[in-house]
Steps between C-alpha positions, in 0.01 A plus 500: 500500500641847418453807668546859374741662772494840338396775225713344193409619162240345315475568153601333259544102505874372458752677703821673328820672586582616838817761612612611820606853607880470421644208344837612550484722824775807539607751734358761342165347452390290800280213464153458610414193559128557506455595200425298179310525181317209329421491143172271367460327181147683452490740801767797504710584745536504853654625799510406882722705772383214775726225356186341281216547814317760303524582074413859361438483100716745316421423123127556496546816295701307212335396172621134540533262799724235434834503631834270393717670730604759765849673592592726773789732499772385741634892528126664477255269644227724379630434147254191359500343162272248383469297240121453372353202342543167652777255374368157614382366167192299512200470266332789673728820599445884555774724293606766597603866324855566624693623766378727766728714726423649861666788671337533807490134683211384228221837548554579125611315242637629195500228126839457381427393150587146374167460463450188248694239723195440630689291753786549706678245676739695721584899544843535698637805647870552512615548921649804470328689216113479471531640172687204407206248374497125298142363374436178396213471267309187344387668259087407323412204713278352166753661181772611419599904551818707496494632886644198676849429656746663713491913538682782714414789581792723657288823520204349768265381192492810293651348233559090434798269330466173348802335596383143434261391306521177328207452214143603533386180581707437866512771803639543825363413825744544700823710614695505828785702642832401639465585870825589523537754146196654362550313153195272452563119329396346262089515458333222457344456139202321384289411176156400601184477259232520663109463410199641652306288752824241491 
């Protein structure tokens, strides 16, 4: 028997990526351990100061509400990015219409552009320099389409690089960074042809 303990969010129905306040703590920006942001499939984002006891929505205002993934800024924790349309390919998926940016801790949210990826894997932020920024996009879930692979953006998303991008048939869904040097691997590639209602 399961019991709801407390005021989780509860829209939409498969859960998605999650981030904590500072994945890489420093001196100059302190971690807070209370805080962390949670990202659903079909559902937006959210945000609980109470280490998960209680969930405030913050993407209610946004055209879309599916969410691939979320980073926080290691130096500005009020710096958010997030990725929007969900990456977990099944027969019946939400896209998404870029990536989203947030200046003040997730209140506003500004859209970055890359808006046909439709679905983003992973959005990482480099430790030191929020403006510093890697996406990893699928790409069409159900076609083929030229926004998919690996971009940068060194300016905070004004302005995006392609700097891999295999054929428009196979995207990225996912990118990591080196803990120890800001200088993300290898992403992780994948074709995938998928059909509605699969």
């Amino acid at each position: 028997m399961w019991m709801k303990t407390c005021s989780a969010p509860c829209a939409g129905g498969r859960s998605g990526p999650s981030a904590a306040d500072a994945p890489w703590p420093s001196p100059a920006c302190p971690v807070s351990l209370n805080v962390f942001y949670f990202g659903a499939a079909a559902g937006g984002v959210w945000k609980s100061t109470d280490t998960g006891v209680s969930w405030q929505p913050l993407f209610d205002s946004q055209p879309i509400a599916s969410i691939g993934s979320i980073a926080v800024s290691a130096s500005d924790h009020n710096i958010l990015y997030v990725g929007s349309g969900e990456a977990c390919i099944r027969g019946n998926i939400t896209y998404g219409n870029g990536v989203y940016k947030s200046l003040d801790g997730g209140r506003t949210w500004k859209n970055l552009g890359l808006k046909d990826t439709r679905h983003i894997g992973a959005v990482i932020v480099d430790p030191k320099n929020p403006n510093i920024v890697f996406v990893a996009a699928l790409g069409h879930a159900y076609g083929e389409n030229e926004e998919r692979g690996l971009f940068r953006s060194t300016d905070g998303g004004t302005t995006w690089q392609k700097v891999l991008y295999k054929n428009s048939k196979t995207g990225a869904i996912d990118v990591v960074f080196d803990p120890t040097i800001p200088t993300p691997c290898s992403p992780l590639y994948g074709r995938y042809t998928a059909h509605p209602g699969a």
